[in-house]
C-alpha positions in Angstrom: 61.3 106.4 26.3 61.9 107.5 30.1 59.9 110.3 31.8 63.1 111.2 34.3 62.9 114.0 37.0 65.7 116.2 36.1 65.4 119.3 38.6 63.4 120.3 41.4 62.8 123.9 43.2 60.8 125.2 46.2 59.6 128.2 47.9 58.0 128.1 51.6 57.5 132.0 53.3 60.2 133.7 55.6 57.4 133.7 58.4 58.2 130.9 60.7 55.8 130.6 63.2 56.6 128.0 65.6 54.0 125.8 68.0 55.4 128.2 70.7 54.6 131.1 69.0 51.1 129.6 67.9 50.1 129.0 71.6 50.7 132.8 71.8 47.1 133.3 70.0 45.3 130.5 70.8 44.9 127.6 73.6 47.7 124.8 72.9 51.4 124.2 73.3 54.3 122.7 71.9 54.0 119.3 73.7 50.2 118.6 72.3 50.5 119.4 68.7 54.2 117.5 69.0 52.6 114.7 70.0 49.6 114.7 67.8 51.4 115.4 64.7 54.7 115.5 64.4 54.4 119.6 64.4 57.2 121.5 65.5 56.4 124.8 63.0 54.9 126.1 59.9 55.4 128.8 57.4 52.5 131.2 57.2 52.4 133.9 54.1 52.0 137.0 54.2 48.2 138.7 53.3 50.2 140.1 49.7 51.6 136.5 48.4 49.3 134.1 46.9 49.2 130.5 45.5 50.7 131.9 42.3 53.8 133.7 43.7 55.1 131.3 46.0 54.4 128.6 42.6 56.6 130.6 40.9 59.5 130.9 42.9 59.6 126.9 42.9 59.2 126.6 39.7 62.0 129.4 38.7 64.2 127.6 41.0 63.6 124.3 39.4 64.0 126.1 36.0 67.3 127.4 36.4 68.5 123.7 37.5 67.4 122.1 34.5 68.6 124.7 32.3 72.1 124.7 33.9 72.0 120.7 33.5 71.0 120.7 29.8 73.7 123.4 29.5 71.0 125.9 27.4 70.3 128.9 28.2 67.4 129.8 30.7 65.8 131.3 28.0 65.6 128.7 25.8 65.3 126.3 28.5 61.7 127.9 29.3 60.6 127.9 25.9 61.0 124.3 25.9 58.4 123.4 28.2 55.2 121.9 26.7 53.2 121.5 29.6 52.3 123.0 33.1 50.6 121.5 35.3 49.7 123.2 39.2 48.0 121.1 41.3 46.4 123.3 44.4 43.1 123.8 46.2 44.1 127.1 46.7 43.9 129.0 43.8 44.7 132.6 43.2 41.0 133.5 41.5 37.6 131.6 42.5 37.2 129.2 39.2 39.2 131.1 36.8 41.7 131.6 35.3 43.9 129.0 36.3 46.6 129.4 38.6 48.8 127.9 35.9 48.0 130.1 33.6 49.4 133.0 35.5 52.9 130.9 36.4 53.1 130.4 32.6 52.7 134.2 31.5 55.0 134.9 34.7 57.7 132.8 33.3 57.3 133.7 29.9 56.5 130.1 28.8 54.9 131.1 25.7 54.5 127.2 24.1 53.2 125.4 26.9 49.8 124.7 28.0 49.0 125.2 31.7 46.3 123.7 33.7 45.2 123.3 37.2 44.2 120.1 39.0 42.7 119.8 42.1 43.2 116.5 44.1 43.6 117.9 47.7 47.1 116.9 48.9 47.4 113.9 46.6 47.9 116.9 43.5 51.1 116.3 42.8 51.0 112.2 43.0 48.2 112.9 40.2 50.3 115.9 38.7 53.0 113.7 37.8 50.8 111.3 35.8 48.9 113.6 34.5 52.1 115.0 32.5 53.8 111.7 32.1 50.6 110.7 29.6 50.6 114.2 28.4 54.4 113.7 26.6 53.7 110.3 26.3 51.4 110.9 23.5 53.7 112.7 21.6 57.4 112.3 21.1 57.8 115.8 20.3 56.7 116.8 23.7 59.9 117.1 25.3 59.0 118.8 29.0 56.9 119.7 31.8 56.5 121.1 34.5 54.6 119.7 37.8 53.8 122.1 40.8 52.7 122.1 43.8 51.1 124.9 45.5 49.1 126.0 48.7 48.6 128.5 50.7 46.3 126.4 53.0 46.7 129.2 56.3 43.8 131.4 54.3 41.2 128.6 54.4 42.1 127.4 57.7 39.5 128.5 60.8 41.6 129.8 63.5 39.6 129.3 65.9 39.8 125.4 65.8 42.7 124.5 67.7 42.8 120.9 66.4 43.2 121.6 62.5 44.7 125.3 62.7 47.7 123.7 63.8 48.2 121.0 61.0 48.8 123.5 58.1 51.4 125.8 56.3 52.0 127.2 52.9 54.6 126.7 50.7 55.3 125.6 46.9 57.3 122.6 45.4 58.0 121.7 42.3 59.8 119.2 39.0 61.0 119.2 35.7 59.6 115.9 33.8 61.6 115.2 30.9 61.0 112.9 28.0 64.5 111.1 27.4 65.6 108.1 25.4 66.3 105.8 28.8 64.9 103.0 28.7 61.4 102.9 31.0 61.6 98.8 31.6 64.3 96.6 31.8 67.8 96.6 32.5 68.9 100.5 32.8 65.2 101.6 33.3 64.8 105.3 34.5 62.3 107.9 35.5 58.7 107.2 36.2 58.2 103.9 36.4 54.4 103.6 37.5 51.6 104.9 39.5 48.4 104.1 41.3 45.7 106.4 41.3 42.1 105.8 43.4 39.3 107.6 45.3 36.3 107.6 47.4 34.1 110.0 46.7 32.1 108.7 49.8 34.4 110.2 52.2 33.8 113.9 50.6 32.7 115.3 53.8 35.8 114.4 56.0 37.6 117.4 54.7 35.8 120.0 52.9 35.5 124.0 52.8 31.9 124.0 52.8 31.3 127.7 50.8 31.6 129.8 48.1 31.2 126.8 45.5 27.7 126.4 43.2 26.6 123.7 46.0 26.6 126.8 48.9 27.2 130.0 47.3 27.5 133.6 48.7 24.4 135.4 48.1 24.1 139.2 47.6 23.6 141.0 50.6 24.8 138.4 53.1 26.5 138.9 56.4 29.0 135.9 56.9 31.1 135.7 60.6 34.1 134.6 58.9 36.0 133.9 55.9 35.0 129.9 54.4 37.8 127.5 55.9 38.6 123.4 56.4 36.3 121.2 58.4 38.2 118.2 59.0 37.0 114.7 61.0 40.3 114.2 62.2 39.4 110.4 63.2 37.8 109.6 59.9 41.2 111.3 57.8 44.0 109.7 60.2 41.9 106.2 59.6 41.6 106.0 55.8 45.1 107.6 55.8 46.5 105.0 57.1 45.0 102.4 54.9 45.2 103.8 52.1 49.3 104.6 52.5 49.9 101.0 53.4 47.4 99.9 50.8 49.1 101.9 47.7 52.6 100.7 49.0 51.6 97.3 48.7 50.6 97.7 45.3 52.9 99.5 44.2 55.2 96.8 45.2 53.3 94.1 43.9 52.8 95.4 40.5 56.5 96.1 40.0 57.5 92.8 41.5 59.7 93.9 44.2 60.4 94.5 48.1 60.2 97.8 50.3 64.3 96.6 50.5 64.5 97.9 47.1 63.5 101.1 47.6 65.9 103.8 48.9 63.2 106.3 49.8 59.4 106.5 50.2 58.3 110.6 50.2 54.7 110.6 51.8 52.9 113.5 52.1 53.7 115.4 55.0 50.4 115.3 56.8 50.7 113.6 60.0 53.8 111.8 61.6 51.4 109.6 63.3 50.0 108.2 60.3 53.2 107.3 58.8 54.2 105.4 61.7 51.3 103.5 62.0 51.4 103.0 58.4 55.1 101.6 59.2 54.3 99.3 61.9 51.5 97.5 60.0 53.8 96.8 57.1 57.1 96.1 58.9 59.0 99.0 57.1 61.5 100.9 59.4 60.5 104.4 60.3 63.9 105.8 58.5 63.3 104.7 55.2 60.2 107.3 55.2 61.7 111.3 54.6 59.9 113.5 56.9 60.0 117.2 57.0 56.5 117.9 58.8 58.0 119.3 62.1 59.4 122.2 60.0 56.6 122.9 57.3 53.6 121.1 58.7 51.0 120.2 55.6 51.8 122.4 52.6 48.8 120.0 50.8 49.8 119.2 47.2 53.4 121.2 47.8 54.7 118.6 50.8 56.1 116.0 48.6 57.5 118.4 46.2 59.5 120.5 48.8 60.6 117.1 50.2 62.0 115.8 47.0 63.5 119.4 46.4 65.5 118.9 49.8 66.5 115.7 49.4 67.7 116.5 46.0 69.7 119.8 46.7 70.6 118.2 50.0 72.1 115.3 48.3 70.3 112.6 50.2 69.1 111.1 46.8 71.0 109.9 44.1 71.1 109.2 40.3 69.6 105.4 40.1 67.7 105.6 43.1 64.2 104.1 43.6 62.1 106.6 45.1 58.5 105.8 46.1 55.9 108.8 47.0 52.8 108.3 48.9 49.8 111.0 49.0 46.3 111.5 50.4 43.8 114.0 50.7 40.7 115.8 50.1 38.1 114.4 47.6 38.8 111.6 49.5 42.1 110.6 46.9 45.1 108.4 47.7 47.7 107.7 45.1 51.2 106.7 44.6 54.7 107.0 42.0 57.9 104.9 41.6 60.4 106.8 40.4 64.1 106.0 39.6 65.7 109.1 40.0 
């Protein structure tokens, strides 16, 4: 059996706010966050939309492919999904419920169970596995569905200049399908394999310090402003890079192939610096790596989502393709997928 990709959907907020407009409010311009990141503008929603709705919209959008495809209606088409899982760090409740579970009543998915995951902006690498196991323990689970959703702008400090302009919201997400391809050999389809690691020793190099159990809001306190990302920027761009060039080596060596096989590698959109670097050290050239940062900046577990979502409606990947996605984030975690699409 083959765990294939069969449709895709995004959602990213009306609100552009460009690196022009940004240096309206606080003490930058165009050229420095261009030059540090690969910024050009981000998508910023508004105080009314939360993780959930912008979720939604993707996964409505990715719906109404895969139901058009499999020619069934989209009501059927819904009620055929076993599985849900959002991967965010931006939840629309503190704890509970999950996120998921409001995308699933939302849809009207009544069979499917729905989860959360939190892996910082490697969610939907881990996402994709996570489901992929899921059917693969039953061959009467037929579907999933793997989202990814942020709206990072609410727990970013605005007063920061150097991370406040690094992040946007937005939503991506994928229909996994259980289908009688073949997963190895000749003909071999979907999800071929993934790596999964992290270093829990790096914790600190991007956190939201309260409002967990560890530092909690006590009755009665006064607090300046709302809790929001510390990031070391030097310790983040410097496993980054490692562990992108790292998991693309692996990748490569467990399936027994060269970076000329693969049509595409999708990393998450954090930094443009970091994927050239990563490029350089491994020889790869620049445009085989899809970049959308300058529009959407980091959209955290959404990024490689909404990529494969434009590349898919935009027709820049094809049936048979070998697709390769990259992520790293929070926690700290790194992982990677090979996909034929």
């Amino acid at each position: 059996m083959a765990f294939e990709i069969i449709a895709t959907g995004k959602a990213v907020p009306p609100n552009r706010v460009s690196n022009d407009d940004l240096a309206k409010r606080i003490d930058t311009n165009d050229e420095w966050i261009r030059s540090h990141s690969g910024i050009g503008a981000r998508h910023i929603a508004e105080e009314t939309t939360a993780c959930s709705d912008l979720a939604l919209e993707a996964a409505r959008q990715a719906l109404a492919m895969g139901a058009e495809k499999a020619g069934e209606t989209p009501e059927a088409f819904v009620q055929s999904l076993d599985l849900i899982v959002l991967g965010t760090v931006t939840p629309d409740y503190y704890g509970l419920p999950a996120t998921a579970c409001v995308v699933q009543d939302k849809i009207g998915a009544r069979n499917a169970a729905a989860l959360d995951l939190n892996a910082g902006c490697s969610g939907f690498i881990y996402g994709l596995e996570l489901a992929t196991g899921f059917l693969g323990l039953n061959p009467s689970r037929k579907r999933a569905l793997v989202i990814g959703s942020d709206v990072l702008t609410r727990v970013t400090n605005w007063n920061d200049r150097s991370t406040c302009v690094l992040f946007g919201d937005g939503a991506g997400a994928v229909l996994l399908e259980q289908t009688s391809a073949p997963s190895k050999g000749p003909g071999k389809r979907g999800l071929l394999r993934s790596t999964l690691g992290a270093d829990g020793s790096g914790m600190e190099s991007i956190i939201v310090r309260r409002g967990g159990s560890r530092s909690p809001f006590k009755t009665g306190e006064t607090v300046e402003s709302h809790p929001a990302i510390e990031m070391d920027g030097r310790a983040v761009y410097n496993f980054a890079v490692k562990a992108v060039t790292a998991t693309i080596e692996k990748l490569l060596a467990e399936e027994g192939i060269s970076v000329d096989q693969v049509d595409r590698i999708v990393p998450h959109q954090a930094n443009a610096r970091i994927v050239q670097a990563a490029a350089k050290r491994l020889g790869i050239p620049e445009e085989k790596f899809f970049l959308n940062i300058e529009e959407y900046a980091n959209t955290s577990a959404a990024s490689i989502p909404i990529a494969l979502d434009e590349l898919n409606r935009g027709g820049k990947i094809k049936k048979g393709d070998l697709i390769m996605t990259i992520g790293f984030g929070s926690g700290l975690t790194f992982g990677g997928n090979l996909i034929v699409w």
